[in-house]
C-alpha positions in Angstrom: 20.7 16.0 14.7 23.4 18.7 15.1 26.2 18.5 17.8 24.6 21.9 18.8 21.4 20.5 19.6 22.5 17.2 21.2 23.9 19.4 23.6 20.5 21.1 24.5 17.7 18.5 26.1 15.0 20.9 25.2 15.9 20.8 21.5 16.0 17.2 21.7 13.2 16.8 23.3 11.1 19.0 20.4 12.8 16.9 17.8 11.5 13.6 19.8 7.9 15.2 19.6 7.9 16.1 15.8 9.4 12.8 14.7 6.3 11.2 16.9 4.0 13.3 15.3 5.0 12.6 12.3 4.7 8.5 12.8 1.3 9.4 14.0 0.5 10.5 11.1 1.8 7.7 9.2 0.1 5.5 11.4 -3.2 6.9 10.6 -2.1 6.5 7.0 -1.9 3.1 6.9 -4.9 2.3 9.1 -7.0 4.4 6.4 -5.5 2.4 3.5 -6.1 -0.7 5.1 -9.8 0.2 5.7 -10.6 1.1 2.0 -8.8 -1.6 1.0 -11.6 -3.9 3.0 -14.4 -1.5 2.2 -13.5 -1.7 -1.4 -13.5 -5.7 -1.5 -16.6 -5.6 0.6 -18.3 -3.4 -2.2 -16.7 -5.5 -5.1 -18.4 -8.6 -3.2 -21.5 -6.9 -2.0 -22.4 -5.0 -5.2 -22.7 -2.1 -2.4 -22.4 0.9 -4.4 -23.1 3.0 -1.6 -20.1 2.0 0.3 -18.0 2.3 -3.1 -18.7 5.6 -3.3 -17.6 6.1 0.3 -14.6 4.3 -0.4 -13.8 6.7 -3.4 -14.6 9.5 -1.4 -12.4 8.5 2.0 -9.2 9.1 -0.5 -8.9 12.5 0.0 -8.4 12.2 3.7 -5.2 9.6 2.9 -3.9 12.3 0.5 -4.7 14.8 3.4 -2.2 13.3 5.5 0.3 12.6 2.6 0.9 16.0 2.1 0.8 16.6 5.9 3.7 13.5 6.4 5.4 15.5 3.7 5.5 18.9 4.3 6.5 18.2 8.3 9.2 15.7 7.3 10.7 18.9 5.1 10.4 21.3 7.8 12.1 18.5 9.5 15.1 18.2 7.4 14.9 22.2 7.1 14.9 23.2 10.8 16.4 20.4 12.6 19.0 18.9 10.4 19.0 15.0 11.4 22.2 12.9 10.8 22.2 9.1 10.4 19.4 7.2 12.1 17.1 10.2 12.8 17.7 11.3 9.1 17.2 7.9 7.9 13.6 8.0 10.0 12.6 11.0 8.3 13.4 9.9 4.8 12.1 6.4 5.3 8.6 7.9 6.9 8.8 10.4 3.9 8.8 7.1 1.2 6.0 5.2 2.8 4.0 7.9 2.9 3.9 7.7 -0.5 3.7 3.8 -1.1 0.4 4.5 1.3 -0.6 7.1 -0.6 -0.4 5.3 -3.5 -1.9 2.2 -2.3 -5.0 4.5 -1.5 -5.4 5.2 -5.2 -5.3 1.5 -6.0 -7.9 0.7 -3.3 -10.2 3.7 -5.1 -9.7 2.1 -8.1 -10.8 -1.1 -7.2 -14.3 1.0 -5.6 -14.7 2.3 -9.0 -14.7 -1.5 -10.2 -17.2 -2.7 -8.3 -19.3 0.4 -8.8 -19.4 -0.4 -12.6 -19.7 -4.3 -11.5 -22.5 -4.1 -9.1 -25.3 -4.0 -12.1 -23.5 -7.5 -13.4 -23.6 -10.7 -12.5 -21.1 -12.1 -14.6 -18.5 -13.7 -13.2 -19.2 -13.4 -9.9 -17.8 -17.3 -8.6 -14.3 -15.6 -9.8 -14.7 -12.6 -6.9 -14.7 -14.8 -4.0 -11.0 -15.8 -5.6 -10.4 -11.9 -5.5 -11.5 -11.6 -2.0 -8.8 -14.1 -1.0 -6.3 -12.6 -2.9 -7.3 -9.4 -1.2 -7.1 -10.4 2.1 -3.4 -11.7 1.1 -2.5 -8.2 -0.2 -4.3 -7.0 3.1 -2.2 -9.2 5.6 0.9 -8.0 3.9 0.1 -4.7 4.4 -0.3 -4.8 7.8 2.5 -6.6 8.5 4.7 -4.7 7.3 3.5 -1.4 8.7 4.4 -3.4 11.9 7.6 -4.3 11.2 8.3 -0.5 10.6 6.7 0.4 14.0 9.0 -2.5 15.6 12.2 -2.0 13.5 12.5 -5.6 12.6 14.9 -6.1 9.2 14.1 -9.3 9.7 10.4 -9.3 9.1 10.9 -7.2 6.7 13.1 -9.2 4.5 10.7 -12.3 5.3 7.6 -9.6 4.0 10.3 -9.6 0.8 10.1 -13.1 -0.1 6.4 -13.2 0.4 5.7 -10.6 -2.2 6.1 -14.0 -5.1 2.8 -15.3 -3.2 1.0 -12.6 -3.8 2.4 -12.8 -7.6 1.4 -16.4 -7.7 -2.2 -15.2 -6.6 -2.6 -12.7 -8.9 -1.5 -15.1 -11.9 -3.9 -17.9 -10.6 -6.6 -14.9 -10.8 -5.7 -13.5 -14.2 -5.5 -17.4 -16.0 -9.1 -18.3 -14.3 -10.7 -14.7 -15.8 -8.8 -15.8 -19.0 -10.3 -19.4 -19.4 -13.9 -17.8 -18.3 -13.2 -14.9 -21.3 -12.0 -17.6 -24.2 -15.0 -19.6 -23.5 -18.0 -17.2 -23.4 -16.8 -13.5 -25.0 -20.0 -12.3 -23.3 -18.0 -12.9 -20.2 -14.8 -10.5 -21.7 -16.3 -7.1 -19.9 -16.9 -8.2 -16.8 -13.3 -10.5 -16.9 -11.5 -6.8 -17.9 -12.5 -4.6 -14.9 -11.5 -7.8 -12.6 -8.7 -8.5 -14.0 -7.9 -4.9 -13.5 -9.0 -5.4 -9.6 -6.4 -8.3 -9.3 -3.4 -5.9 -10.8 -4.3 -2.8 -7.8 -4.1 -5.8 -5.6 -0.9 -7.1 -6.5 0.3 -3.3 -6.9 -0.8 -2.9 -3.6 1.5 -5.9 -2.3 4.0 -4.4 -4.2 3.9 -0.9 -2.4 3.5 -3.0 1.1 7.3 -4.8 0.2 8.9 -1.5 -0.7 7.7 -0.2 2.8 9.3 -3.5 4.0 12.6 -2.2 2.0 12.6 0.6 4.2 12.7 -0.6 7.2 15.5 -2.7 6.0 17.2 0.9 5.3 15.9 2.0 8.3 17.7 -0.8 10.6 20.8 -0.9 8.4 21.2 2.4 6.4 21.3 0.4 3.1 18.4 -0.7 0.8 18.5 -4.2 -0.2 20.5 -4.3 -3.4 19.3 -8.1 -4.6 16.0 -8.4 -6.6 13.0 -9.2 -4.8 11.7 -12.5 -6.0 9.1 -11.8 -8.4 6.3 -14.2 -10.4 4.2 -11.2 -12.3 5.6 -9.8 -15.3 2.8 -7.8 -16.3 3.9 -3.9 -16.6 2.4 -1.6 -14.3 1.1 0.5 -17.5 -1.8 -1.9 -17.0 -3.2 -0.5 -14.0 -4.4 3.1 -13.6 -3.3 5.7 -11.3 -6.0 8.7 -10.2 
């Protein structure tokens, strides 16, 4: 904040309320992602249209509250003018905001999957493979959500080095739905929309590490500048974006 307002408690003390506002908001965020993330797995295993369709439709309430996180964290910047830690806060809520946000579209996606799945049964022994990849992905997630709420680099850096796990999931996923396509071509339509389930999840790991990244920046004012250890090479070209 400015020298001006330091000086004032009441200023500060406004400042203090719209920053927590602000992380509520976030909060609720990733509590909603994390939710249609299960509900969409659930569906997938399920063949529950009905909640798919809920799933798809719970998006708009996690864009909602992106654009809310958004436009408060500009007013923010516009009215109060933070410096270091509190600016840092502000910018760092502003990015996961849209890894969530993101993440939502990837967990809609994955609804959409198991709303054109639910009239198959091919393939279905892969799913339960899915699931645990999913609850992976999910795990991560949370975690690292936390370790924004708590500050901690250090659990962030760990949620770094765990993001390869989640790559070696995806590629154990993606080589069993290739076997089951080489052998039986019948199985190729079904093996394509799972296959494209697996890549949203391992997006969605990937959007949970950059939230990690900034609580890194967060604690230290610096992003991590090495390469976080990767296993999945596949461009993200392959998954789509709504």
């Amino acid at each position: 904040m400015t020298q001006d307002a330091m000086k004032d408690p009441h200023i500060v003390r406004s400042f203090d309320q719209e920053l927590e506002a602000v992380q509520a908001h976030l909060m609720r965020m990733g509590g909603l992602v994390e939710g249609c993330l299960s509900d969409a797995i659930m569906a997938l295993s399920d063949k529950d249209v009905a909640l798919a369709q809920q799933t798809i439709k719970a998006d708009r309430a996690i864009d909602e509250l992106e654009e809310l996180v958004k436009n408060d964290s500009a007013n923010i910047i516009a009215l109060r003018a933070p410096t270091a830690i509190d600016l840092r806060m502000v910018l760092a809520t502003f990015t996961i905001a849209n890894q969530l946000e993101r993440s939502g579209d990837h967990a809609k996606n994955i609804a959409k999957r198991a709303m054109t799945l639910a009239g198959s049964p091919s393939l279905d022994e892969v799913v339960p493979a899915i699931a645990r990849q999913a609850q992976m992905v999910q795990r991560l997630l949370a975690d690292a959500m936390e370790c924004f709420i708590q500050r901690n680099a250090d659990a962030a850096q760990a949620i770094r080095e765990r993001d390869a796990e989640v790559d070696a999931m995806y590629n154990n996923v993606f080589r069993t739905l290739l076997t089951h396509m080489m052998e039986n071509p019948g199985n190729i339509t079904a093996g394509m929309h799972l296959h494209f389930v697996a890549k949203n999840l391992e997006r969605i790991g990937d959007h949970a590490t950059g939230i990690a990244e900034q609580t890194i920046y967060l604690v230290s004012g610096q992003l991590p500048d090495d390469d976080r250890p990767r296993l999945d090479q596949t461009p993200a070209e392959t998954t789509e974006i709504q």
